[in-house]
PDB file of N, CA, C and O in Angstrom, chain B, residues numbered from 101:
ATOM      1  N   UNK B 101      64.247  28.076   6.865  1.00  0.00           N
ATOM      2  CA  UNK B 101      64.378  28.582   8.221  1.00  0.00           C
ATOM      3  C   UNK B 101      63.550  27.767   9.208  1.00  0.00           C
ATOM      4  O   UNK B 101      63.978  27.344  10.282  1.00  0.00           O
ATOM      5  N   UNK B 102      61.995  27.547   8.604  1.00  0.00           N
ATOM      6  CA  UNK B 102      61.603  26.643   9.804  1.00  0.00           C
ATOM      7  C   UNK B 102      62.391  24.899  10.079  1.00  0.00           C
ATOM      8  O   UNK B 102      61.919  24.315  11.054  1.00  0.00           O
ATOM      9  N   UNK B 103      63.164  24.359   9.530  1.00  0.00           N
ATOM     10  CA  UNK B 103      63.903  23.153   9.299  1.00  0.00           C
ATOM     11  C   UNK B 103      65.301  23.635   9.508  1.00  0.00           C
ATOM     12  O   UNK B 103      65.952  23.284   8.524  1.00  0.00           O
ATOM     13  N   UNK B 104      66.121  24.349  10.442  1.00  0.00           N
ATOM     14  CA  UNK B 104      67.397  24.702  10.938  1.00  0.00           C
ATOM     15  C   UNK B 104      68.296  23.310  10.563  1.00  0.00           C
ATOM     16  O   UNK B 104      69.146  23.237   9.676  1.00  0.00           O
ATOM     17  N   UNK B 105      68.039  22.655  11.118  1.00  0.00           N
ATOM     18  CA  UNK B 105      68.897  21.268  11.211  1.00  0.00           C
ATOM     19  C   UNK B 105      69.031  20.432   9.401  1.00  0.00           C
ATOM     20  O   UNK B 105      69.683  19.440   9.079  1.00  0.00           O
ATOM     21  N   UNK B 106      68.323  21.136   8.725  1.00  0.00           N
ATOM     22  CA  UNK B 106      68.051  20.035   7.612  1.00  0.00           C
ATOM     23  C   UNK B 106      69.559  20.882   6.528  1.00  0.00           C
ATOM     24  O   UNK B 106      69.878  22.036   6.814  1.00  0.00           O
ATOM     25  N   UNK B 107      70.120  20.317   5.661  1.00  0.00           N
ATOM     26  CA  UNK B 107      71.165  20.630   4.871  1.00  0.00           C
ATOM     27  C   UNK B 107      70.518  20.668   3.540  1.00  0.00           C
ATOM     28  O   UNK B 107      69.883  19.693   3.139  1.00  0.00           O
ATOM     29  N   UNK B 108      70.649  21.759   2.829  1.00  0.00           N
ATOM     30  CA  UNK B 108      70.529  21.545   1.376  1.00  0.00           C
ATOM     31  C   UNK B 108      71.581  21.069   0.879  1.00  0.00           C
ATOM     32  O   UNK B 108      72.699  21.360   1.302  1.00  0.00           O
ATOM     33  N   UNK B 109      71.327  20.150  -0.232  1.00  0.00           N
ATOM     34  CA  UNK B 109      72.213  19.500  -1.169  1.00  0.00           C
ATOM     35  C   UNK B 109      73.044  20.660  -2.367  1.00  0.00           C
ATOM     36  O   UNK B 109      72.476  21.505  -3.059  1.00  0.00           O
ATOM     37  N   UNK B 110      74.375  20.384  -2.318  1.00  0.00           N
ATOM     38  CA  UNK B 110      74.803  21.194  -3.518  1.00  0.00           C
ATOM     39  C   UNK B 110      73.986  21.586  -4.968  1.00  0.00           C
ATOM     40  O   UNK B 110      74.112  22.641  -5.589  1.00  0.00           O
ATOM     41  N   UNK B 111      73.395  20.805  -5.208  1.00  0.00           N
ATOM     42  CA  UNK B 111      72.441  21.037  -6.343  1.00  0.00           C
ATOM     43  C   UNK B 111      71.308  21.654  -6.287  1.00  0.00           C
ATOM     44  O   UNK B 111      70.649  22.206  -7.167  1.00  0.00           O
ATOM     45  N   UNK B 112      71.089  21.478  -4.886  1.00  0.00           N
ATOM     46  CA  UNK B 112      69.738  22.626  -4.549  1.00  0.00           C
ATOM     47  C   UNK B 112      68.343  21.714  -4.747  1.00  0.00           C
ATOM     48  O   UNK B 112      67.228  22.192  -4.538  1.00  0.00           O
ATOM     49  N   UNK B 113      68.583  20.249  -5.205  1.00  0.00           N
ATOM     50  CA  UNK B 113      67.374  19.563  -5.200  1.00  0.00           C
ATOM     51  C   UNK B 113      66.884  18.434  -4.170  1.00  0.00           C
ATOM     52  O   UNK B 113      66.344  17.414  -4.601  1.00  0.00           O
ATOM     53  N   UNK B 114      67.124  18.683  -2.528  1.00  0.00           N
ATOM     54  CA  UNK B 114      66.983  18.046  -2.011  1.00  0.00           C
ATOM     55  C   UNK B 114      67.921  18.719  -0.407  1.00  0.00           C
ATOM     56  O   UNK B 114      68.837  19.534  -0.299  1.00  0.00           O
ATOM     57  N   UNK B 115      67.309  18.076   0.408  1.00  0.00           N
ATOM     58  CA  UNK B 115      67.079  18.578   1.712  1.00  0.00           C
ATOM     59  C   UNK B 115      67.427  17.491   2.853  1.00  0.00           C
ATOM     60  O   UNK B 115      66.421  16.970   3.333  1.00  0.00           O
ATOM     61  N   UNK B 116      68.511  17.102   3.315  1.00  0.00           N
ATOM     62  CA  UNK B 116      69.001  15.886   4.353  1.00  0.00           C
ATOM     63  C   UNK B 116      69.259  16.389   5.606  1.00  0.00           C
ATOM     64  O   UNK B 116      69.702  17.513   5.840  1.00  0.00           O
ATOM     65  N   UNK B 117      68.903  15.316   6.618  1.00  0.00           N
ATOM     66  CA  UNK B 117      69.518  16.011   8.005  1.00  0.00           C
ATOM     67  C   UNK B 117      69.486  14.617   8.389  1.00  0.00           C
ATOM     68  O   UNK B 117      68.698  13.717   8.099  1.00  0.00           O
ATOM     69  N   UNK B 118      70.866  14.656   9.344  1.00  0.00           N
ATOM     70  CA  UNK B 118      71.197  13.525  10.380  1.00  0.00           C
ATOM     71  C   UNK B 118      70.973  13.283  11.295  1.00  0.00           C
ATOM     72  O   UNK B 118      70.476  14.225  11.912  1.00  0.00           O
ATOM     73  N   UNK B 119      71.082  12.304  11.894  1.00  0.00           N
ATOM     74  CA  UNK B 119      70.334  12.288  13.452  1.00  0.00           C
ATOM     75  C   UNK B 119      71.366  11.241  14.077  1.00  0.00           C
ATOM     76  O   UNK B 119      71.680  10.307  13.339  1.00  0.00           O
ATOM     77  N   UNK B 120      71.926  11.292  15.352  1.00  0.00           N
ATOM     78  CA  UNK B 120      72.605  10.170  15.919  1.00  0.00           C
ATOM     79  C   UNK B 120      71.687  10.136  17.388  1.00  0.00           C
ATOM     80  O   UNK B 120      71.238  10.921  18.223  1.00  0.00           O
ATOM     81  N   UNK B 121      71.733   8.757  17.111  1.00  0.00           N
ATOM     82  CA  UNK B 121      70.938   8.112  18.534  1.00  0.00           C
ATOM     83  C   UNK B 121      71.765   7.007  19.583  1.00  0.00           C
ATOM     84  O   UNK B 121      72.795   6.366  19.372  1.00  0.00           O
ATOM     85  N   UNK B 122      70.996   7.053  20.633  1.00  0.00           N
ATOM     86  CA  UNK B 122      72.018   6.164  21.650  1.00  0.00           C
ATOM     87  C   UNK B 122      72.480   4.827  21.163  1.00  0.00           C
ATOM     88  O   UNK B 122      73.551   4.395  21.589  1.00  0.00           O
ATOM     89  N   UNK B 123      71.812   4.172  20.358  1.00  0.00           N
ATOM     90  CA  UNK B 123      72.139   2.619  19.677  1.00  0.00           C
ATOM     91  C   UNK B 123      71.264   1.966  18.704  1.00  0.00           C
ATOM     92  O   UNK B 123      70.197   2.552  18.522  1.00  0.00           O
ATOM     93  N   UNK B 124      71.427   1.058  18.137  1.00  0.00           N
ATOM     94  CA  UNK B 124      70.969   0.727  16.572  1.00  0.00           C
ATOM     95  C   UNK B 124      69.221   0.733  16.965  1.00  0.00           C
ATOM     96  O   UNK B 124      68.468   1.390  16.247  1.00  0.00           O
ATOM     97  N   UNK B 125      68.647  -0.092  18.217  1.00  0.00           N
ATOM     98  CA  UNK B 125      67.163   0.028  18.126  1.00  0.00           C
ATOM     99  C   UNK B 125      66.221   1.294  18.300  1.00  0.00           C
ATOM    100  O   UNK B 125      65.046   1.295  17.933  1.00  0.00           O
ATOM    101  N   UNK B 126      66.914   2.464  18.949  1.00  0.00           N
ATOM    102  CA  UNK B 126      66.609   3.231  18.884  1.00  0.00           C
ATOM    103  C   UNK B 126      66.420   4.003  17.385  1.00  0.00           C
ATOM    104  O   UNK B 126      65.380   4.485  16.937  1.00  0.00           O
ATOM    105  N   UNK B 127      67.397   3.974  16.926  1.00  0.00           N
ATOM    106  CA  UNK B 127      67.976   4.588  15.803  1.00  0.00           C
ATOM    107  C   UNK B 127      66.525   3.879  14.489  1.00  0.00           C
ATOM    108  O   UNK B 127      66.034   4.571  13.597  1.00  0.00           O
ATOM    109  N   UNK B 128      66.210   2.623  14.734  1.00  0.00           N
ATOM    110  CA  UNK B 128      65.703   1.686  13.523  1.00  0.00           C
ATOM    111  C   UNK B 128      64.241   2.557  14.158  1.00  0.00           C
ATOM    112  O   UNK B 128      63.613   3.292  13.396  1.00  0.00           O
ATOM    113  N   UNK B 129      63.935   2.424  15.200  1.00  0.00           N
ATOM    114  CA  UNK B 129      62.523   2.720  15.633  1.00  0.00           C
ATOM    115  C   UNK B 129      62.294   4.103  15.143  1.00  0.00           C
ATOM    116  O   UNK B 129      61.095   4.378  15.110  1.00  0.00           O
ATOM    117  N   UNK B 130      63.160   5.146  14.715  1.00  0.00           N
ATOM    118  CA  UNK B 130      63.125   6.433  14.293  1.00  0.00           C
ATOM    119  C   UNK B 130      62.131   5.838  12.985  1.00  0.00           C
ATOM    120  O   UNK B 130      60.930   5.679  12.768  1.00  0.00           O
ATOM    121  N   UNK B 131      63.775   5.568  12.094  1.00  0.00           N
ATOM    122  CA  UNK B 131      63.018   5.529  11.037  1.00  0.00           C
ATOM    123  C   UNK B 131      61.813   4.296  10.745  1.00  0.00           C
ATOM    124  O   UNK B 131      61.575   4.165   9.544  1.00  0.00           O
ATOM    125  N   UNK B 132      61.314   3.716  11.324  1.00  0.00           N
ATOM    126  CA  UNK B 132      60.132   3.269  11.422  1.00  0.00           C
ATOM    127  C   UNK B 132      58.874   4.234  10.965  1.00  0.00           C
ATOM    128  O   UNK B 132      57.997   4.209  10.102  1.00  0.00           O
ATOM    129  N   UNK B 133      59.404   5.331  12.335  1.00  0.00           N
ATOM    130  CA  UNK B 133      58.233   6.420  12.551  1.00  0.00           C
ATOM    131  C   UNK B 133      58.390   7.380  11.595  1.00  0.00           C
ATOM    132  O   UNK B 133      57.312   7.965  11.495  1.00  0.00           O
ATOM    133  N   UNK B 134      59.119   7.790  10.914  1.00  0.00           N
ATOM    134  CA  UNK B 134      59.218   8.029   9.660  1.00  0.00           C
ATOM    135  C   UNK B 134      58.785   7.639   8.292  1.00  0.00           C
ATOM    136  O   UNK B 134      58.435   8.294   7.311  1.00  0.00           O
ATOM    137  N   UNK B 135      58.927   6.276   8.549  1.00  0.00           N
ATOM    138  CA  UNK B 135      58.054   5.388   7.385  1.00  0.00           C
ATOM    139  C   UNK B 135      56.495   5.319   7.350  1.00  0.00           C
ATOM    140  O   UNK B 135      55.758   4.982   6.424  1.00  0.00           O
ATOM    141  N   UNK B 136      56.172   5.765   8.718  1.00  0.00           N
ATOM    142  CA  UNK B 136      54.452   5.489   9.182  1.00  0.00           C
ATOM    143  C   UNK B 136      54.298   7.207   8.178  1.00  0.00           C
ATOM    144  O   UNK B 136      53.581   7.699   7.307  1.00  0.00           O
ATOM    145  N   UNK B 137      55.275   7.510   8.870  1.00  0.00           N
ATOM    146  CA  UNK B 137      54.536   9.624   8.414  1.00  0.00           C
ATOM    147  C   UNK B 137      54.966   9.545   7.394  1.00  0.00           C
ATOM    148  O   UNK B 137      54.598  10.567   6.815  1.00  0.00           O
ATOM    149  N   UNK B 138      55.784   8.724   6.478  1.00  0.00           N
ATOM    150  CA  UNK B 138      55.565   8.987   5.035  1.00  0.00           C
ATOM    151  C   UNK B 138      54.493   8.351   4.377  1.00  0.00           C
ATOM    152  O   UNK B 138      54.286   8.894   3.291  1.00  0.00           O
ATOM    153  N   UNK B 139      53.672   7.341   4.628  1.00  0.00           N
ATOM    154  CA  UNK B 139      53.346   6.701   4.331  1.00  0.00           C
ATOM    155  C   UNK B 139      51.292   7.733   4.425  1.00  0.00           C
ATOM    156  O   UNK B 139      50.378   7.957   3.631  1.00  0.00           O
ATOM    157  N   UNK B 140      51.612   8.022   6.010  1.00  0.00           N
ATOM    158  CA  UNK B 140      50.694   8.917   5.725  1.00  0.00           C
ATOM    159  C   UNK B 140      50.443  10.380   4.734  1.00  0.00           C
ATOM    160  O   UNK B 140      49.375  10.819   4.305  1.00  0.00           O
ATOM    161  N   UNK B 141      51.770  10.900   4.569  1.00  0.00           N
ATOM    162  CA  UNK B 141      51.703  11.866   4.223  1.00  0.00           C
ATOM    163  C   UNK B 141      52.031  11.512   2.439  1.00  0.00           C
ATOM    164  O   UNK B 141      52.266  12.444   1.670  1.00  0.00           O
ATOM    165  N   UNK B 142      52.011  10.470   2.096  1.00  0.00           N
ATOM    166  CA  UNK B 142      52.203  10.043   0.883  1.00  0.00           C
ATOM    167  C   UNK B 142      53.256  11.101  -0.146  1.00  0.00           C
ATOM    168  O   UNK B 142      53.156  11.739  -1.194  1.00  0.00           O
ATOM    169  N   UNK B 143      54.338  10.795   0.960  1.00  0.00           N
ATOM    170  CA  UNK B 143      55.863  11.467   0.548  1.00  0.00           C
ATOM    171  C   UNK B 143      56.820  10.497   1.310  1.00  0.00           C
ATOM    172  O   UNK B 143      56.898  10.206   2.504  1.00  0.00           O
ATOM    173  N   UNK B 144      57.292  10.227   0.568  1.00  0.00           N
ATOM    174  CA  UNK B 144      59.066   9.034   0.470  1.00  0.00           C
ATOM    175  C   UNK B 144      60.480   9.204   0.891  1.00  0.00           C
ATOM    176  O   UNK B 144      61.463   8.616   0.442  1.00  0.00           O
ATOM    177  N   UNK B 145      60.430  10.018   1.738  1.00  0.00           N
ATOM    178  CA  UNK B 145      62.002  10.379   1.694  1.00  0.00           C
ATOM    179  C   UNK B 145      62.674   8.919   1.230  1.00  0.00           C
ATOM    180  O   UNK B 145      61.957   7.974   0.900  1.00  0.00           O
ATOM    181  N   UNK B 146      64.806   8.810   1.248  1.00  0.00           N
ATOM    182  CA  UNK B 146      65.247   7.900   1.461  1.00  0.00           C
ATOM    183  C   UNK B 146      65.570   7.890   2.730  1.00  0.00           C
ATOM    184  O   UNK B 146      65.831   8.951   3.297  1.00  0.00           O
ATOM    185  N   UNK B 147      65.607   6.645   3.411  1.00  0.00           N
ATOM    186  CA  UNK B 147      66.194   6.398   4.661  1.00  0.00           C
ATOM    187  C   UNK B 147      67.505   6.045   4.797  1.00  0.00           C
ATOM    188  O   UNK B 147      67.825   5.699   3.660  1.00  0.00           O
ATOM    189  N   UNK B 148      68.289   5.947   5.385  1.00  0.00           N
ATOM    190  CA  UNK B 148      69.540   5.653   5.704  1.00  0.00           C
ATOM    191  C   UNK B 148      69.902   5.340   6.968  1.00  0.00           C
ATOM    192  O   UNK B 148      69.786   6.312   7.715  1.00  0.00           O
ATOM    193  N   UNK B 149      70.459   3.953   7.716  1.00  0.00           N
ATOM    194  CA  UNK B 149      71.425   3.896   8.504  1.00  0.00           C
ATOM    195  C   UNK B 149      72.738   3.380   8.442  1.00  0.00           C
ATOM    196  O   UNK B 149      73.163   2.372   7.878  1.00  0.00           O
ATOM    197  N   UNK B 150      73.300   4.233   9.108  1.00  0.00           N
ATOM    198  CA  UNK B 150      75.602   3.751   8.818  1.00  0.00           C
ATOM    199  C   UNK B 150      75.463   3.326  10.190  1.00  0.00           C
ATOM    200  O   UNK B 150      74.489   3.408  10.939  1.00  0.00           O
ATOM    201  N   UNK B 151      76.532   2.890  10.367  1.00  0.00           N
ATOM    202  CA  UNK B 151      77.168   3.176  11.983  1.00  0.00           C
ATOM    203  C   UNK B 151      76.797   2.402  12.967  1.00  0.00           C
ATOM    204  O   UNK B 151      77.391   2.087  13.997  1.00  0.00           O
ATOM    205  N   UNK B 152      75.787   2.126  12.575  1.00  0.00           N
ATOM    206  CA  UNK B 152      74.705   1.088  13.525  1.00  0.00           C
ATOM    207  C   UNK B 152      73.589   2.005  14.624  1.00  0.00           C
ATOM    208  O   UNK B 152      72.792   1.502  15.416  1.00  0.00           O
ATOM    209  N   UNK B 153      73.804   3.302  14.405  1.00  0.00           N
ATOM    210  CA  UNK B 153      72.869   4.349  15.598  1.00  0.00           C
ATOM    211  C   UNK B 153      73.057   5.792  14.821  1.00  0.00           C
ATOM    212  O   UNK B 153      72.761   6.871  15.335  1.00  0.00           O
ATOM    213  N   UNK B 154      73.621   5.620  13.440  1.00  0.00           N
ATOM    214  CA  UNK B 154      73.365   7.356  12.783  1.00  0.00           C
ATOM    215  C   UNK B 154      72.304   6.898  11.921  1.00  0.00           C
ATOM    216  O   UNK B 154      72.225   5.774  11.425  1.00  0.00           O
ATOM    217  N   UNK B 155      71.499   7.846  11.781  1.00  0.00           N
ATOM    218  CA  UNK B 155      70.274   8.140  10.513  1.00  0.00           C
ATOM    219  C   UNK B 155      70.489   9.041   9.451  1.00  0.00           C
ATOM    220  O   UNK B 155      71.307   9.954   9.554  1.00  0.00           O
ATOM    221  N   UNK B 156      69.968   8.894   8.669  1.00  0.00           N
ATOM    222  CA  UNK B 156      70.117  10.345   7.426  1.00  0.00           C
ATOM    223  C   UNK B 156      68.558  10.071   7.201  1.00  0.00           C
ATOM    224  O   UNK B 156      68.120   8.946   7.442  1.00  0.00           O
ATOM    225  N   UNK B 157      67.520  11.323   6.636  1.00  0.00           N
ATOM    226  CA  UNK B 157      66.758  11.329   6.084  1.00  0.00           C
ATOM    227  C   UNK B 157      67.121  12.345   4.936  1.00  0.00           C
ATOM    228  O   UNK B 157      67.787  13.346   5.200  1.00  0.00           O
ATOM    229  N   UNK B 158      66.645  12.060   3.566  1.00  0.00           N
ATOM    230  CA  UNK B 158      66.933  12.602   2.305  1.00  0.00           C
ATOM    231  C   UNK B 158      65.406  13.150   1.839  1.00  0.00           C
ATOM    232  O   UNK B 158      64.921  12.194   1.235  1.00  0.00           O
ATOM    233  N   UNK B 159      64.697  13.952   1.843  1.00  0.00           N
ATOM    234  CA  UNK B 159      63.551  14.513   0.909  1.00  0.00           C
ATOM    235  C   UNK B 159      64.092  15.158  -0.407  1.00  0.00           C
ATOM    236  O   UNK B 159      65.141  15.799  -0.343  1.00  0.00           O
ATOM    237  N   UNK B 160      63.526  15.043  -1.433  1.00  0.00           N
ATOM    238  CA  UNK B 160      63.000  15.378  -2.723  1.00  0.00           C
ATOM    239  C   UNK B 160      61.570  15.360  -3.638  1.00  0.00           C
ATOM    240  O   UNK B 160      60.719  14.799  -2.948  1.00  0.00           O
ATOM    241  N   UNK B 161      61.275  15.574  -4.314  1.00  0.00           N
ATOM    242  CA  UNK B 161      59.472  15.732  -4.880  1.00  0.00           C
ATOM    243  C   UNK B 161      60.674  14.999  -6.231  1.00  0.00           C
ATOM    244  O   UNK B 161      61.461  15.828  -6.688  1.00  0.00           O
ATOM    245  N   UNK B 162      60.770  13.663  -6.756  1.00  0.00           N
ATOM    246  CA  UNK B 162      60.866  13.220  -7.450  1.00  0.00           C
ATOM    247  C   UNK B 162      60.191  13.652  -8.761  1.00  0.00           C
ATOM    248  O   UNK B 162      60.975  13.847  -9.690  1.00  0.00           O
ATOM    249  N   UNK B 163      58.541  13.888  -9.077  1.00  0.00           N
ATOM    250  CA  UNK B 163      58.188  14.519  -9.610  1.00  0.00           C
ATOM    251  C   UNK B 163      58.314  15.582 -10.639  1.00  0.00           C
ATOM    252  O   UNK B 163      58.151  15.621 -11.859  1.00  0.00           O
ATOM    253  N   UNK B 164      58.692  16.505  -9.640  1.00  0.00           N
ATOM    254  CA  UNK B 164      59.418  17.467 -10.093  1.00  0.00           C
ATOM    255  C   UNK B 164      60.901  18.077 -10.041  1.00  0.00           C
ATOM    256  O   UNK B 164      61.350  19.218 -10.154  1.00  0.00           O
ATOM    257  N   UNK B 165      61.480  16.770  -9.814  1.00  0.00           N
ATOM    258  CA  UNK B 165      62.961  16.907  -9.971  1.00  0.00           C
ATOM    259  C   UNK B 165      63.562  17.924  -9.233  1.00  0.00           C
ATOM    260  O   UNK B 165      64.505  18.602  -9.641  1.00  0.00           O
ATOM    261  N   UNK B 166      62.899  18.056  -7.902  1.00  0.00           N
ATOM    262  CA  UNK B 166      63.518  19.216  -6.528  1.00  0.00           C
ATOM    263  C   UNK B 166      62.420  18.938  -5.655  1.00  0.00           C
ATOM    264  O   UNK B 166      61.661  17.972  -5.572  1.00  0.00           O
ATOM    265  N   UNK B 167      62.551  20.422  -4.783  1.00  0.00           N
ATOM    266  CA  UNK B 167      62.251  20.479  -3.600  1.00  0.00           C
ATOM    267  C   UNK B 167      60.692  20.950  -3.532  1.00  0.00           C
ATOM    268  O   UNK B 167      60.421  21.632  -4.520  1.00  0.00           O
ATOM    269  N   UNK B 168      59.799  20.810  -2.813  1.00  0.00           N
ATOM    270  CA  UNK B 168      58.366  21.363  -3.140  1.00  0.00           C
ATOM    271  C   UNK B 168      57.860  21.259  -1.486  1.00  0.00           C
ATOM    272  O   UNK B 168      58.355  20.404  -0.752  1.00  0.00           O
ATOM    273  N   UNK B 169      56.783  22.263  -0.976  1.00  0.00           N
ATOM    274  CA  UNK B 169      56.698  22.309   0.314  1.00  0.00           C
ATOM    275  C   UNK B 169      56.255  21.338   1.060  1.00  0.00           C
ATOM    276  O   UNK B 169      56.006  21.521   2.252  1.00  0.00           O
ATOM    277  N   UNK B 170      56.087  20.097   0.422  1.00  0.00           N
ATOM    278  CA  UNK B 170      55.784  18.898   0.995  1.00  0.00           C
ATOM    279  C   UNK B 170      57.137  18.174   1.410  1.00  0.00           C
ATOM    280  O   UNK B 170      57.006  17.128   2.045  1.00  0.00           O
ATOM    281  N   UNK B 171      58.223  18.545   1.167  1.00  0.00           N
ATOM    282  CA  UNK B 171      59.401  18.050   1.691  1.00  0.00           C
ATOM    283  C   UNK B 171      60.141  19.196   3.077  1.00  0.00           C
ATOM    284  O   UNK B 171      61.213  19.086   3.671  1.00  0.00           O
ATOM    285  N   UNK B 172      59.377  19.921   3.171  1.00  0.00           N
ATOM    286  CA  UNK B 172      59.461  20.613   3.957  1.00  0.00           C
ATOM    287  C   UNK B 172      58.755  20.211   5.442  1.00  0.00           C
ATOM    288  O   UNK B 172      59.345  19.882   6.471  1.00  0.00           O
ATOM    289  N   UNK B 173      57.612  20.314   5.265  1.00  0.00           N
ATOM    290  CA  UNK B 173      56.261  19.542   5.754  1.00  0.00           C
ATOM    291  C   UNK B 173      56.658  18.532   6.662  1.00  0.00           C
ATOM    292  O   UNK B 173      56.540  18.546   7.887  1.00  0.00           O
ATOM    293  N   UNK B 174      57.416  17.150   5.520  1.00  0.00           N
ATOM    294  CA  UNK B 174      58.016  15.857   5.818  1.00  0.00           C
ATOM    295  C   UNK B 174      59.067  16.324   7.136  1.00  0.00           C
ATOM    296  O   UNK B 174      59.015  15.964   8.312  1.00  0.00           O
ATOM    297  N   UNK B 175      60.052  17.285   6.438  1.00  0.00           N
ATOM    298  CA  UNK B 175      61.487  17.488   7.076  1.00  0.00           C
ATOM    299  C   UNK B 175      60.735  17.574   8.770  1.00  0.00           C
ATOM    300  O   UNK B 175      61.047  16.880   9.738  1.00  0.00           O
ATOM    301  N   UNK B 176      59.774  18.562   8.706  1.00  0.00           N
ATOM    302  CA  UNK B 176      59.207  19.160  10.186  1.00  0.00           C
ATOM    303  C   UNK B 176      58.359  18.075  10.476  1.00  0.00           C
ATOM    304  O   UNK B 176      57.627  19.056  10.610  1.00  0.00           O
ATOM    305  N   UNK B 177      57.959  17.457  10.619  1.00  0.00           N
ATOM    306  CA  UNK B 177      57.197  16.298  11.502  1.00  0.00           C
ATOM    307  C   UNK B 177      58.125  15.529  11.842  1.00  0.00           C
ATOM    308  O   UNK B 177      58.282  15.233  13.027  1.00  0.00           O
ATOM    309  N   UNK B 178      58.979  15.022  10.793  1.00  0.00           N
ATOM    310  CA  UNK B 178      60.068  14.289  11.219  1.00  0.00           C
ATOM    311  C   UNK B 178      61.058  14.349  12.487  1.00  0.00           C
ATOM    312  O   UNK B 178      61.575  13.554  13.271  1.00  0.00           O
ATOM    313  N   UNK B 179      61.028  15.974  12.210  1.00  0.00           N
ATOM    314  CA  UNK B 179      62.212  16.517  13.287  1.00  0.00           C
ATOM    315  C   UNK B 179      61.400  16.195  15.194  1.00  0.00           C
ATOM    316  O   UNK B 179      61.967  16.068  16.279  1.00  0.00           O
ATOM    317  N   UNK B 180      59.550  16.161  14.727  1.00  0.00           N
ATOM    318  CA  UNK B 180      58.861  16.453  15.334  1.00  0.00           C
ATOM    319  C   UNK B 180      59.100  14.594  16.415  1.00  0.00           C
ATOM    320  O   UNK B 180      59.046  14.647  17.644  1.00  0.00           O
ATOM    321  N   UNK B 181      59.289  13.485  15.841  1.00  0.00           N
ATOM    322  CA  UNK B 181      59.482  12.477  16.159  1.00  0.00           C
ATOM    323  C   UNK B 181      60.469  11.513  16.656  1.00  0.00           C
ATOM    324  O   UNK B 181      60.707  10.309  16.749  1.00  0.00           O
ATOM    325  N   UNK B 182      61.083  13.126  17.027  1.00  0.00           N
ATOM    326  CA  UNK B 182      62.636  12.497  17.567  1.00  0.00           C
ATOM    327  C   UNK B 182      62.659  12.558  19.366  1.00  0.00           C
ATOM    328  O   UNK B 182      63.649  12.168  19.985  1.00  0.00           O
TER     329      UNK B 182
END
């Protein structure tokens, strides 16, 4: 509930939400800032760009083979940097 925008995966082990931005530098500079807050928060999502200006971010706790409140955490700062 606090992550509205984020999609659970059919399997239930992982948590994605999309983002479309006005054009590809915008879009790259996202996930940049994403890479800084994973990097701080020493959690990995995958990144993704299609399209040349859509994003996907993917969280999982690899670890433990699902979801754990640090991908949650991730999802909300993230959303926080848009």
């Amino acid at each position: 509930k606090a992550v509205p925008e984020w999609k659970l995966s059919d399997d239930g082990k992982l948590i994605r939400r999309k983002y479309k931005f006005k054009d590809f530098v915008t879009a790259m500079a996202f996930l940049q800032k994403v890479g800084v807050l994973a990097e701080e928060e020493q959690h990995h999502p995958d990144l993704h760009l299609t399209g040349y200006k859509n994003a996907a971010v993917e969280l999982t706790t690899h670890a433990i083979g699902g979801l754990s409140a640090n991908d949650f955490i991730v999802a909300a700062k993230s959303d926080a940097l848009k």
